[in-house]
C-alpha positions in Angstrom: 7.3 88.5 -26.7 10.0 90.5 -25.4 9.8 92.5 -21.9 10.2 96.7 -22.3 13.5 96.3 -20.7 14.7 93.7 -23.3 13.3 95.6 -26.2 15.2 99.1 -24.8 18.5 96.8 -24.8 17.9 95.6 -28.3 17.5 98.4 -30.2 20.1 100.2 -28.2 22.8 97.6 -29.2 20.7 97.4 -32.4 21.4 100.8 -33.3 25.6 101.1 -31.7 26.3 98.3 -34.3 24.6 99.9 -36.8 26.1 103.2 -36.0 29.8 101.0 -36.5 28.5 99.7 -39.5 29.6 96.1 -38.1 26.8 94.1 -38.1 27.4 91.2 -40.5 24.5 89.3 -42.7 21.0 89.0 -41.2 22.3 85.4 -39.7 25.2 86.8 -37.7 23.2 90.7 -36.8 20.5 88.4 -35.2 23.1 86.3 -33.1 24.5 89.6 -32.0 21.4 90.6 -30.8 20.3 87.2 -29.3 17.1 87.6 -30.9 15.7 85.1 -33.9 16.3 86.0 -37.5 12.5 86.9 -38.0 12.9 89.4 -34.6 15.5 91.4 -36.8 13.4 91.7 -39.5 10.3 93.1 -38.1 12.6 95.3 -35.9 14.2 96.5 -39.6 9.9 96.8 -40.6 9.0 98.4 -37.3 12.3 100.6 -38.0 11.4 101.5 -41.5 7.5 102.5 -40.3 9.1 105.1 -38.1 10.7 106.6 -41.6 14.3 105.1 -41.3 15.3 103.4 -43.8 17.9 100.7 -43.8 19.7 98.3 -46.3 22.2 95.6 -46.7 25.5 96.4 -48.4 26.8 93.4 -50.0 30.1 95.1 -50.5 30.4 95.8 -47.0 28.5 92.8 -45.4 26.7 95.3 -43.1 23.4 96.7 -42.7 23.2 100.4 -42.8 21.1 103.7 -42.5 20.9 105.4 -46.1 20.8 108.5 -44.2 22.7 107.9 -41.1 23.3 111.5 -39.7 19.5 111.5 -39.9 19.0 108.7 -37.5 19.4 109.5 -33.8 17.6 106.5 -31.3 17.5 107.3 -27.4 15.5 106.6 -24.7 15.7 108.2 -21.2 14.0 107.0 -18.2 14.2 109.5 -15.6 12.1 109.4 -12.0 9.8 112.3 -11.6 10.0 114.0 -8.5 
């Protein structure tokens, strides 16, 4: 199970290279994440519960947002005084 920390970092790069439209085949999006295949797939489910839907573009080798001007992911972490 991944630590809070580790998750934030994740989904942050998760979403930059998604945002770039550079992440590769499920294989290669995984490695670049240094999380297992089956991670990036119930981060894609866990993704998709939220109501943002993603898909694979064979013609681009990517995964995508179908709606990515929709999609905005960001986490703040601020000490209250």
């Amino acid at each position: 199970m991944m630590k809070v920390f580790e998750f934030i970092d994740v989904v942050a790069m998760f979403h930059s290279y998604m945002k770039h439209g550079n992440t590769g085949n499920a294989d290669t999006f995984a490695e670049k994440l240094g999380i297992s295949r089956a991670s990036l797939f119930n981060l894609i489910n866990e993704l998709k519960d939220y109501g943002i839907e993603i898909e694979y573009s064979r013609e681009y080798r990517t995964y995508r947002y179908t709606e990515p001007d929709k999609v905005e992911i960001s986490i703040i972490i601020k000490q209250q005084k």
